[in-house]
Every structure is written in C-alpha cells, then in structure tokens.
C-alpha positions as CSV (number, residue, x, y, z in Angstrom):
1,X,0.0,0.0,0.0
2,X,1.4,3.6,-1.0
3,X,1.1,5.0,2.7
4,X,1.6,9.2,3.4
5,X,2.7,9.8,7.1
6,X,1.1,13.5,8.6
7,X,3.2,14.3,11.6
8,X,4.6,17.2,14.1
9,X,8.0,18.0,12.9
10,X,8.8,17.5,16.4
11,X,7.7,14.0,15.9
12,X,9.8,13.2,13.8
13,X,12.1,10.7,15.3
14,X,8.7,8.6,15.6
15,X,7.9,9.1,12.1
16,X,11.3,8.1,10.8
17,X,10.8,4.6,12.9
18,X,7.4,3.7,11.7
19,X,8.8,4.8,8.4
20,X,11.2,1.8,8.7
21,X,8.4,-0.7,10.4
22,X,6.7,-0.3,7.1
23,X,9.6,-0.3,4.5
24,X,7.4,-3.5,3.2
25,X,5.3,-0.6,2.0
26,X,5.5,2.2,-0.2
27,X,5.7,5.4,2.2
28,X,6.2,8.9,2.2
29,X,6.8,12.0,4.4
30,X,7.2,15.7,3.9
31,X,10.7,16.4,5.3
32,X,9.3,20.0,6.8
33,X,11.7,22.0,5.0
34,X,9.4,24.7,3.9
35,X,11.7,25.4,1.2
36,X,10.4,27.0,-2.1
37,X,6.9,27.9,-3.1
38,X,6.4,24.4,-4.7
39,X,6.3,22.9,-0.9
40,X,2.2,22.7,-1.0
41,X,2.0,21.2,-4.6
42,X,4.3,18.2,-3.5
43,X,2.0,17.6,-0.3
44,X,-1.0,18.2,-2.4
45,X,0.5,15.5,-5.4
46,X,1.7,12.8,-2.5
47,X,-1.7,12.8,-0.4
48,X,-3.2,12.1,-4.6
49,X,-0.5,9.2,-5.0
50,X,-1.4,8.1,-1.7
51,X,-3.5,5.0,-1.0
52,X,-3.6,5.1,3.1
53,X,-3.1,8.2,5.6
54,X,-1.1,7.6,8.7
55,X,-1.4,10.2,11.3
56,X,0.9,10.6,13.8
57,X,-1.6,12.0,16.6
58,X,0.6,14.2,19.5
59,X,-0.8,17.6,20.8
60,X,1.6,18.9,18.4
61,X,0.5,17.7,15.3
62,X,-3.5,17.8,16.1
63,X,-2.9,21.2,16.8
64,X,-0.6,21.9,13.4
65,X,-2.1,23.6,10.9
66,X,-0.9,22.1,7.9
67,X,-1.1,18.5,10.0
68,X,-4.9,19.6,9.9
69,X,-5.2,20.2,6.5
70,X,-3.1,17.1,5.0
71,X,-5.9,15.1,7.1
72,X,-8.8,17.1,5.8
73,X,-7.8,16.5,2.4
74,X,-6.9,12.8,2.8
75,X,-10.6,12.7,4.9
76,X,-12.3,14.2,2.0
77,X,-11.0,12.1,-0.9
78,X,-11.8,8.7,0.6
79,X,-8.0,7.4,1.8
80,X,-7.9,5.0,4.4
81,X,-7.0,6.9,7.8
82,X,-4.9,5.1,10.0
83,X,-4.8,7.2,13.6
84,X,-1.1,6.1,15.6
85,X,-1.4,7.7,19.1
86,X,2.1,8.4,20.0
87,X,1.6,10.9,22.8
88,X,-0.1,10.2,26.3
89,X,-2.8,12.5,27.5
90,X,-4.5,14.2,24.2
91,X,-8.1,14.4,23.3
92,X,-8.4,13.1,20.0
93,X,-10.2,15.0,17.6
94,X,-14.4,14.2,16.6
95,X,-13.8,13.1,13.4
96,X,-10.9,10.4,14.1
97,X,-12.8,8.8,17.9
98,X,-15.2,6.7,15.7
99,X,-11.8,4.9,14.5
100,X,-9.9,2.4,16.0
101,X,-6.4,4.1,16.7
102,X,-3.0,2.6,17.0
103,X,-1.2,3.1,20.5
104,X,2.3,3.7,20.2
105,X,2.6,5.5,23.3
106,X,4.5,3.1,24.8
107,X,7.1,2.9,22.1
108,X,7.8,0.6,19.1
109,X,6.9,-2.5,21.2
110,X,5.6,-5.9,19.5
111,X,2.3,-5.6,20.2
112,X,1.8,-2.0,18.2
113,X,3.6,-2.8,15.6
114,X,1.3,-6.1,14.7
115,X,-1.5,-3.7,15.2
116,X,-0.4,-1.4,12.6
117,X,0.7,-4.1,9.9
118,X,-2.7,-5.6,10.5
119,X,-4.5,-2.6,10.0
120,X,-3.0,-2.0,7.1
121,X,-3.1,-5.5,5.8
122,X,-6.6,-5.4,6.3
123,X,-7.5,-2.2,4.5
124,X,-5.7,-3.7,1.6
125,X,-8.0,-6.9,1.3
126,X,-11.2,-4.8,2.0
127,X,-12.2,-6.3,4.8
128,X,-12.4,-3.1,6.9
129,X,-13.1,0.2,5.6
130,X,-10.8,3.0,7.7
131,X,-12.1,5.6,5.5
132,X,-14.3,9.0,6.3
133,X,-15.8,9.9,3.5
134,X,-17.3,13.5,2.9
135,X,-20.2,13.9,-0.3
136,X,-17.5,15.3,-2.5
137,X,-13.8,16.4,-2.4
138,X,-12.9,20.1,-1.2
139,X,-10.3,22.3,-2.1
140,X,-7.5,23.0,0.8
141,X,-5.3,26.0,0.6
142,X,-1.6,26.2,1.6
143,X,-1.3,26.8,5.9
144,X,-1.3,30.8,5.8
145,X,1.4,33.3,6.9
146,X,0.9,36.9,8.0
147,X,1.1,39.1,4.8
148,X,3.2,41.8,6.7
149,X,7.2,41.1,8.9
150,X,5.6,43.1,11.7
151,X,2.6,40.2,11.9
152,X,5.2,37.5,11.2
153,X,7.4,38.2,14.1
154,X,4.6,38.9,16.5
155,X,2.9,35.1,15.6
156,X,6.6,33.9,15.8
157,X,7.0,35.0,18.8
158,X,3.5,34.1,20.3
159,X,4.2,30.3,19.0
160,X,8.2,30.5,20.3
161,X,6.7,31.0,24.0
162,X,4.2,28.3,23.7
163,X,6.9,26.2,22.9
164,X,5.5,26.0,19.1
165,X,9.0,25.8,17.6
166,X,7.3,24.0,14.1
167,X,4.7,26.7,14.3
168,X,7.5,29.7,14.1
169,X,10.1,27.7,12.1
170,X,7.6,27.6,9.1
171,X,5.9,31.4,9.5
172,X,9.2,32.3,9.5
173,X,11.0,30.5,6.5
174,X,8.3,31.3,4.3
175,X,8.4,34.7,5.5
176,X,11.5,35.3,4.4
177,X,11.3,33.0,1.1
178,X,8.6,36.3,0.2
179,X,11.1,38.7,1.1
180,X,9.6,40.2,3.7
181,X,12.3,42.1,6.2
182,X,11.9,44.0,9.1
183,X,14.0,47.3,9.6
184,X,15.3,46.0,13.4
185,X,14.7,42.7,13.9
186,X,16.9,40.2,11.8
187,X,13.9,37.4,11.1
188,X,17.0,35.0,9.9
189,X,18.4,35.6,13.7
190,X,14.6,34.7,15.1
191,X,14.4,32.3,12.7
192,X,18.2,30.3,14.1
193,X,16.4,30.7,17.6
194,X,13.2,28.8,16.3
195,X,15.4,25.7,14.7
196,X,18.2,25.4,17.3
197,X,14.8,25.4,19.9
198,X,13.0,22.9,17.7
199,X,15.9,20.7,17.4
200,X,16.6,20.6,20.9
201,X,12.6,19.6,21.5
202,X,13.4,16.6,18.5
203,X,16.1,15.4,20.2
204,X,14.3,15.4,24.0
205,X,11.1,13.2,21.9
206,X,14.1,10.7,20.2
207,X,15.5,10.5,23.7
208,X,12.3,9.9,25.0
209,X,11.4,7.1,22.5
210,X,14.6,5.4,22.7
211,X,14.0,5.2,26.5
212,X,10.6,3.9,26.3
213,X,12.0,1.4,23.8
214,X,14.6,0.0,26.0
215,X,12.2,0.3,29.3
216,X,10.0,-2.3,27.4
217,X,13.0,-5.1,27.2
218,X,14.1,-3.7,30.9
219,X,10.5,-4.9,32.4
220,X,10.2,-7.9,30.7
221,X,12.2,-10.7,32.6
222,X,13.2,-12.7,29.1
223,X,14.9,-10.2,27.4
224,X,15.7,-7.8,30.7
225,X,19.7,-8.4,29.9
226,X,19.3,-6.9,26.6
227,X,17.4,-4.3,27.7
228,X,20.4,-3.3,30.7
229,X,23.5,-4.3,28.0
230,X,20.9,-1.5,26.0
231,X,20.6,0.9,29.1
232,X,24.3,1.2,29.5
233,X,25.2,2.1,26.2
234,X,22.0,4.9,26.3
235,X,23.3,6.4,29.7
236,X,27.2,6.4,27.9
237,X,25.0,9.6,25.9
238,X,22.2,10.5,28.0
239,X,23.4,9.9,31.7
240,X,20.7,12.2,33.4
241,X,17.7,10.5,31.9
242,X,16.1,7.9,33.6
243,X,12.2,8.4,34.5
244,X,11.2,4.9,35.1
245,X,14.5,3.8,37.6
246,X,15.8,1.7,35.4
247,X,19.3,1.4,36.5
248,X,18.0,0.3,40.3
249,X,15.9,-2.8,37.7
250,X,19.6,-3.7,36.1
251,X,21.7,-3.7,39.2
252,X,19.4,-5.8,41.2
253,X,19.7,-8.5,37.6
254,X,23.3,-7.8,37.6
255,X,23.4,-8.9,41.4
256,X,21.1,-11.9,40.5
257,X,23.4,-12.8,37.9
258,X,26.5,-12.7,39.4
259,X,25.2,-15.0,42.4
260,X,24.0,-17.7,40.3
261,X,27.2,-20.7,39.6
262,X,26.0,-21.4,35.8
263,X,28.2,-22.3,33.1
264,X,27.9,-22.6,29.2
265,X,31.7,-23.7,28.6
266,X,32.6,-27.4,28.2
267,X,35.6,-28.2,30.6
268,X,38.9,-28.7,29.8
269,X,38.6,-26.5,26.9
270,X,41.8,-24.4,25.7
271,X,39.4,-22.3,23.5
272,X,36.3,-20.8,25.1
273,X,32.8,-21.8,23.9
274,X,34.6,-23.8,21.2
275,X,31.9,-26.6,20.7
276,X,31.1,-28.5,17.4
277,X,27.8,-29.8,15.7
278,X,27.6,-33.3,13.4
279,X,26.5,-32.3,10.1
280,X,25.2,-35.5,8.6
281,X,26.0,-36.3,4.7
282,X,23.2,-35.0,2.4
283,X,22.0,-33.4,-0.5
284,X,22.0,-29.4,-1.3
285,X,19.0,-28.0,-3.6
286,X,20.6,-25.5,-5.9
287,X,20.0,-23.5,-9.0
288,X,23.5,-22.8,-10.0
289,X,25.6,-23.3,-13.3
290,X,28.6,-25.6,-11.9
291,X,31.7,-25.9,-14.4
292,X,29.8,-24.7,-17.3
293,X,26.9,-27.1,-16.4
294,X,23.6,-26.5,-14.6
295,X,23.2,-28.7,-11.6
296,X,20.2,-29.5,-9.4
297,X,21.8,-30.9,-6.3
298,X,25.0,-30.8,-5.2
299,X,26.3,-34.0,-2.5
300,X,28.1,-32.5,0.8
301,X,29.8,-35.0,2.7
302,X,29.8,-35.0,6.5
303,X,31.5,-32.3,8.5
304,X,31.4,-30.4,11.6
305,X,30.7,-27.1,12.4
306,X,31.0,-24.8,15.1
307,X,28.3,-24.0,17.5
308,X,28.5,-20.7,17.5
309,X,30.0,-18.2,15.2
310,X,33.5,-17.2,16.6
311,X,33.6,-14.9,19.2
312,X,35.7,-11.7,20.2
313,X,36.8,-13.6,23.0
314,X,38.3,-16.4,20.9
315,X,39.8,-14.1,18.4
316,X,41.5,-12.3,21.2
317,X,43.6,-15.5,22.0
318,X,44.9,-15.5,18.5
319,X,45.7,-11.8,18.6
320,X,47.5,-12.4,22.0
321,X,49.1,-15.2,21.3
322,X,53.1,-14.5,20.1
323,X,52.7,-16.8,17.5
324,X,49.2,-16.3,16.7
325,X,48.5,-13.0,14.5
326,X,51.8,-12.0,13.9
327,X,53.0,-14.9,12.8
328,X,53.7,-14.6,8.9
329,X,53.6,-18.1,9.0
330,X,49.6,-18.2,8.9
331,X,49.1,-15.7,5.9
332,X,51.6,-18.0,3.7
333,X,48.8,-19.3,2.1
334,X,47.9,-16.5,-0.4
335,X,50.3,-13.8,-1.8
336,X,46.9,-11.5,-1.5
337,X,47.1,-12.1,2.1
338,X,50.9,-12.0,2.9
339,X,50.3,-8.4,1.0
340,X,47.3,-7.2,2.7
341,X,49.0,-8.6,6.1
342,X,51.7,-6.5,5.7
343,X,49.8,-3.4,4.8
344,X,47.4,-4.2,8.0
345,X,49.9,-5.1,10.7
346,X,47.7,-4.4,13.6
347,X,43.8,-6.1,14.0
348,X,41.0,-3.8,13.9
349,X,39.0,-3.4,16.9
350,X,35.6,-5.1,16.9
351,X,32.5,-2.6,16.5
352,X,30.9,-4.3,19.8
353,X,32.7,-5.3,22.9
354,X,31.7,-8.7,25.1
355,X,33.8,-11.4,25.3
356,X,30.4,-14.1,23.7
357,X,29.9,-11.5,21.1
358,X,30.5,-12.7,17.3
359,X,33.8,-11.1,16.9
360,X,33.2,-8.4,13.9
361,X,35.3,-6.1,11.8
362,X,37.4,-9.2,10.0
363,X,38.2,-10.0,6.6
364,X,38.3,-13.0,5.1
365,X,42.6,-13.7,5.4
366,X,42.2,-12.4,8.9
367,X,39.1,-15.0,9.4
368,X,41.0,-18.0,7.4
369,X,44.3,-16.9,8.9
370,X,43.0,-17.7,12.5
371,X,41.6,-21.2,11.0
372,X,45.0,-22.2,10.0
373,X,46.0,-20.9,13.6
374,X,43.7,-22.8,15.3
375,X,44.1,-26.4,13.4
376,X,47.8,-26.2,14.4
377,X,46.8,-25.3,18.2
378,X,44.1,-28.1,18.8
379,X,45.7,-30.6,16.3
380,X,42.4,-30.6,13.6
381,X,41.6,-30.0,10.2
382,X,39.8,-26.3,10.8
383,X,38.5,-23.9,7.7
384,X,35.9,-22.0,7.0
385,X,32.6,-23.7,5.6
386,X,32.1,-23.6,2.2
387,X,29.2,-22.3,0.5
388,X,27.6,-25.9,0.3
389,X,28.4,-26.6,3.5
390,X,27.0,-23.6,5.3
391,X,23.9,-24.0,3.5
392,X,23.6,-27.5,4.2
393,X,24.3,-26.8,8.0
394,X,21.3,-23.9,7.9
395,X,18.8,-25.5,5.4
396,X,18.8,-29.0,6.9
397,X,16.9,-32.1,5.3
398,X,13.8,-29.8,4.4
399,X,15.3,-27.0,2.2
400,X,14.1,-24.8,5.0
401,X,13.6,-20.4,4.4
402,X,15.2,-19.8,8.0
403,X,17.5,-22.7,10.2
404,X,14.3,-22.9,12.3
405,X,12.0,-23.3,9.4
406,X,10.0,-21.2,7.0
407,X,8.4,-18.7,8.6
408,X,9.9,-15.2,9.8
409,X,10.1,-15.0,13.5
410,X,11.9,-12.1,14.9
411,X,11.9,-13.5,18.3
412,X,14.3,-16.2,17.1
413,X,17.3,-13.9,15.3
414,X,18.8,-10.8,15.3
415,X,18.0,-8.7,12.3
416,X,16.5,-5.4,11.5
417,X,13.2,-5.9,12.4
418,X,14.3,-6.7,16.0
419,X,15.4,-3.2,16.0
420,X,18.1,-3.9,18.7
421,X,21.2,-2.1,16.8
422,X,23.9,-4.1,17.9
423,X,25.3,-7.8,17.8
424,X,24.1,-10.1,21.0
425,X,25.5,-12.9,22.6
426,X,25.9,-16.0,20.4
427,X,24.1,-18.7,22.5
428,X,21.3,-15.8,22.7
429,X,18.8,-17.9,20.6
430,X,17.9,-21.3,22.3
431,X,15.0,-21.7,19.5
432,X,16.3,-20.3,16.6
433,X,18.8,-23.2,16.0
434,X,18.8,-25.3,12.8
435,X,18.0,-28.5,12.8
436,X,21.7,-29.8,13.3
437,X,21.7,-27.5,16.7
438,X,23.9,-24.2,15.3
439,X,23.3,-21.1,16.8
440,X,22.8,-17.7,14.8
441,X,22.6,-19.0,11.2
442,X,20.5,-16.1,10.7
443,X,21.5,-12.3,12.1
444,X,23.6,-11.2,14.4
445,X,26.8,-10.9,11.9
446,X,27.1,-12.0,8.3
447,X,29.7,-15.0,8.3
448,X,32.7,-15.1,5.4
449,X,32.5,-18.3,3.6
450,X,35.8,-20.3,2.4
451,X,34.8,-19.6,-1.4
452,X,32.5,-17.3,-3.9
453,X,31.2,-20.0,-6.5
454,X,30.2,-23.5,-5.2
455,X,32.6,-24.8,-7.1
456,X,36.1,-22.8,-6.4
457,X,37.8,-23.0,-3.4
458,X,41.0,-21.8,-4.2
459,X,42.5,-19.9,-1.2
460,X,45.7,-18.8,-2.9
461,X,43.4,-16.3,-5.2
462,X,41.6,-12.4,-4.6
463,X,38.7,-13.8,-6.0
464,X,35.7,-12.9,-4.2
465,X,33.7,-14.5,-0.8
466,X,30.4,-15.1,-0.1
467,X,28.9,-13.8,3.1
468,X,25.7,-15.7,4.6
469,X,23.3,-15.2,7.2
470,X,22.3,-11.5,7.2
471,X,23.1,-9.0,10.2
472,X,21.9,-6.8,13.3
473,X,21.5,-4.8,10.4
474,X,19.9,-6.3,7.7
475,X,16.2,-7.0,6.7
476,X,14.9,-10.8,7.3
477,X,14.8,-11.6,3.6
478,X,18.6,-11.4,3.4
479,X,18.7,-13.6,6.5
480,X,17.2,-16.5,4.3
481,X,19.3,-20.1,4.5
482,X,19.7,-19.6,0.3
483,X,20.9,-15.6,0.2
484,X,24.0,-14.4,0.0
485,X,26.2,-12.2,-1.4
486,X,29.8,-12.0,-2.7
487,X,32.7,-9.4,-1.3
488,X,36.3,-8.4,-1.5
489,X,38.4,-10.7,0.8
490,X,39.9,-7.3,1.8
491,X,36.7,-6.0,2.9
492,X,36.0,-5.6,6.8
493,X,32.9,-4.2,8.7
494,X,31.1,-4.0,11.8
495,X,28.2,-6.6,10.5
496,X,30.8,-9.0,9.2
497,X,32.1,-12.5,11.2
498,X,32.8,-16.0,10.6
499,X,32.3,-19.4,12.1
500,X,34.4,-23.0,11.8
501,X,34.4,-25.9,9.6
502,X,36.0,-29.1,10.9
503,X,37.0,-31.9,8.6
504,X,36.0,-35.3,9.1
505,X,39.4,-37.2,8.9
C-alpha cells in the first residue's frame, strides 16, 4: 500500500521509525523543510499518489495547521485513515474517535507494531473500511502566513513561547522565502532561535522514545539483559535521563546474575565456547551453473561445524598469542594475504565489545588466517565452511527459508526488524537453531564463507567470498538459509564474522 505519514516535525524521530516498520510498504513523508513555493504542490501531489493516511496524533500535530489540513484533504477524498497515538494524554479530535487508533505511546513494542501491519493488511483486502468519507472532495489551501514582517514576528514569537517551535520555524521561512524584512529585527536571527529550539525539543522526543523502547526489554524478565547491556550504552549519551529507575531494575539483575554458579563452557577446553555440531551427509538443492553445467543438487559429505560463530573472546587468543596474529607463517597461504597482512599489521578493533559477542570487523585472510591458527593449536583440520556446507548446515533435510523453518520470526534472530542495533550474545537464541543444533545462522553478523562460486575453493586467489546469514543490520529476507552475497576478501565491517568448519578425517 502507498502509505503518506502526517506528523509534528517534532515528531519526527517517531515518524522516521514507523517509516522503517513499514519499509514493506510504499511510504512517504514531507521532510518539513518549507523550502520553495512548490512545498504545498508536492504535499498536495503525494496525499493524490497516496493509498492510506497515517497520522501521527501528539498535541503537536493535532494542533498543526498544515497537520490539519493534510488530514482534511486525505478525509475528504476517501483514503484509508490510520490514527497512531504516539503521545499520552491528548483528546483526540471528533472526526478520528469513531476509528480504531494505533497506541504507540509506549514505544515501538511488538504488540503496536502487529497492530499497525494488521490494520493495514486489512484495509488492503477490503475487509475493513478506515475511511471517512465526505459527499465530494474540497479544495485546501496552503497553511497561511501573516502578509506583513511586523505580523510574522509577532505570531513567531507568540508560537516560540508556547513552545511551538514548528509553528515559528515555518511562519518564518516562508516569511522570508517572500522577502519580507523587518527594519530592526533580523527574522534569519529569530528564525536560528526557532530551529536550534526545535531541534533541541526533536532530540528530547528521540530521547524519549529510545528510552521507552529499551524500558520495554528492561521490564520484561526474558529479554531484561538486553534491555540493561541497552541501558548502559544509552546512559554512555544520555546519563541524566532515567524516569522509570531503570538502572536500580539492572543492578538488582546484575546482582542476580553474578550469584547464580552457571556455566555454558565445556571443561577442559583451551578455546572458550569452542563446541562442534555433526552435520550429517546429504544433499544441497541449488540452482547454480557448476563448471559450465547447470546442476540441481550438489552431495556435501559429512562435516562439523562450530556451535556458535566465533567470538571476540576467541579471536582475542589469536591476537595475543606470540605466535598467533603476527606470525607470517599463517598468511603464507595466499600472496593477496601476505600483501594485505603487511599493509594491515595491527587487527581492527571489533564494533561491539563482550567477550560471547561474534567477533566483527574481519576480513576474510584475517578470518581464514586464524583457522589455520587454530588447526595447528588443537591438532584438527579447521576452515571455514564452504558455501555448500554452510547452506547445508542452515537448510537442513527440508530445504528450510530460515535454520528454524520457513516462517519469519523475529523473536528467534537478530536482524533489523528486531530493532536492537547491535550484535548479542551468540548462544542468545535457544529456538532459533537449525535442525543440526547451530546457533545464529541467521542475524547477528554476516559469516565469510571459504569460497565465492560453489565450485572454487581456491585460497591462494583475490577472487571474491560469499557472506551468509544477514546482520543486526539487515532485513529478514537477506537472512534467508539460500541468500548471499559475494565481497572483496579485503573487505572488513562491523556486521561481518565467521564461524568454523571441521573436517571429518
């Protein structure tokens, strides 16, 4: 559905993150600018275009005047209207309380969102009408501005101490897009004082929305360390800010924690959280020219593979070790890697800290240096998966969409939609396993595969490397078992890891 969003530039930080929710659908929303006289004629040509009308509903917008006239326009011609409350304490207006609204107040928790894609979902198949309609369109002009500076600055100032920053930002800029001055008062002065007051009142509502956000994993016991690893990284920025007590809720779980004698390590281990899963023989659906021939199936024979994607705490030891990363010895196998070795002497820092985070910011040599590392050090035959192999791991027997199965869940991985930001910890996701008992297969950090093309797995070339798994950062599709996507061995980011083959002997 082609959705317009009407909201209180104020709002704005809401509006960009429902913008997101719904990036499934086509949507649009005036950036407030006010620049230029064509401003009105874009609004007026969007809210035609437009199929549904989501209005952000604060005490900011209901009382904007051009928030006003978008609706009455979009109420006139028959769009669905879809109220989202996103302040507490308004009165909405007559027109919207005969519809259901949307209550966002809370933040972007679970349960709003499913209301909004539902509403939506059912507009689109008719089987709810959201729409007011009127006997016949009407004709809305342009929000007004004072015709005279002297009027201008006197409304300004009016809307500036009823903390109307929007109000005065837009009298203003299209006061002075007309070219009206004043002879004492600089209006581009007044108007400075109305953004730098308007921005500070943005940032105060993101604040508060990131807050009420993170308060909802904070009160819920199951994802309550989340929500505190989250807390600590918002007080890092915002240190005063803490309505709901929050940090008193994490110390007491911190305390919990620390008195409870739990361990996810096997004993006797030289590498932390280094365990391996049995990946049975079998067959690999693909649609995939191999050697100049198309092939249906490809066999991959049994293998193991690590548990969990490698974590910073694991690629630490190889950093630390005096033979580990600076040993020339483990980049010998590629004259690309000796080269980019030498021009990279020191490891980049991971993006995210925690020693059971998937360690991030590698390239492939770094990620297939530490294999080569590592099979000296325990004595096995370590790489990274192949292609095939990874698949193989993640799709199981079934040719399943996701390592759990094929429907989306984004309680089971860490992608975009979970909208936490960052990596987690790798055993994080007890249910979103594949069927061979890997952990994060899909989310948390894309994961370097040993080749490009199913069928080259030459490691002495620069040829290119597929990624798999999607990131923190990427939409759910790209998580699929089947996606993937090829980069530069070179290449390192924050959204980028690897996990461990082991070859059957």
């Amino acid at each position: 559905m082609r959705l317009f969003i009407s909201y209180a530039r104020v709002d704005k930080p809401y509006c960009v993150q429902i913008a997101e929710t719904l990036d499934i659908h086509s949507t649009w929303f005036d950036q407030r600018l006010y620049a230029g006289q064509h401003w009105w004629r874009e609004i007026l040509r969007r809210l035609d275009w437009c199929e549904g009308f989501i209005y952000l509903l604060s005490a900011d917008s209901i009382g904007s005047e051009y928030c006003q006239k978008e609706f009455k326009i979009a109420q006139s011609t028959g769009k669905h209207i879809f109220p989202v409350l996103i302040r507490d304490g308004i009165e909405l207006p007559a027109e919207l309380r005969e519809l259901q609204y949307v209550d966002f107040t809370q933040g972007l928790t679970p349960e709003a969102v499913k209301a909004m894609l539902n509403s939506i979902h059912l507009a689109e198949r008719g089987m709810v009408t959201s729409r007011i309609n009127l006997p016949h369109a009407v004709t809305v002009e342009a929000p007004s501005v004072p015709g005279d500076a002297a009027a201008v600055i006197g409304k300004a100032a009016e809307a500036m101490e009823l903390a109307k920053f929007d109000e005065a930002v837009f009298m203003l800029k299209q006061a002075i897009e007309r070219g009206l001055k004043s002879r004492f008062i600089n209006l581009e002065a007044l108007l400075t004082e109305a953004e730098t007051a308007l921005e500070r009142q943005t940032r105060m509502r993101e604040i508060e929305l990131e807050y009420k956000n993170i308060a909802e994993l904070v009160k819920r016991k199951r994802t309550r360390s989340l929500g505190c690893e989250a807390f600590q990284a918002f007080r890092k920025d915002i240190p005063n800010y803490d309505p709901e007590n929050l940090a008193e809720i994490c110390a007491s779980e911190q305390i919990a924690r620390a008195t409870q004698v739990t361990t996810i390590r096997p004993a006797k281990s030289i590498i932390p959280l280094l365990e391996w899963c049995d990946i049975p023989p079998g067959v690999l659906h693909v649609a995939e020219a191999l050697k100049g021939a198309q092939r249906d199936t490809i066999h991959v024979d049994a293998f193991r593979l690590s548990k969990y994607p490698v974590t910073n705490a694991q690629y630490q030891m190889f950093i630390d070790d005096p033979h580990g990363y600076a040993n020339q010895h483990w980049w010998n196998f590629s004259p690309y890697a000796k080269e980019w070795r030498m021009l990279n002497p020191q490891a980049s820092l991971p993006q995210f800290q925690g020693d059971d985070r998937p360690r991030d910011n590698v390239s492939w040599y770094e990620a297939y240096a530490f294999t080569r590392w590592l099979s000296e050090k325990l004595g096995l035959t370590i790489t990274l998966p192949t292609r095939q192999q990874w698949q193989r791991a993640a799709r199981g027997d079934d040719n399943r969409v996701y390592p759990w199965g094929n429907e989306f869940d984004t309680s089971l991985c860490n992608t975009r939609e979970s909208r936490i930001r960052q990596t987690t910890l790798v055993m994080r996701y007890v249910n979103g396993v594949s069927a061979h008992g890997v952990y994060d297969m899909a989310g948390n950090v894309w994961e370097w595969c040993l080749n490009g093309a199913y069928d080259d797995c030459d490691t002495t070339t620069s040829a290119s490397r597929s990624v798999q798994g999607g990131s923190f950062i990427s939409a759910h599709e790209r998580a699929q078992s089947s996606f993937h996507f090829k980069l530069s061995p070179e290449y390192h980011y924050g959204s980028i890891g690897f996990r461990l083959a082991c070859l059957l002997r």
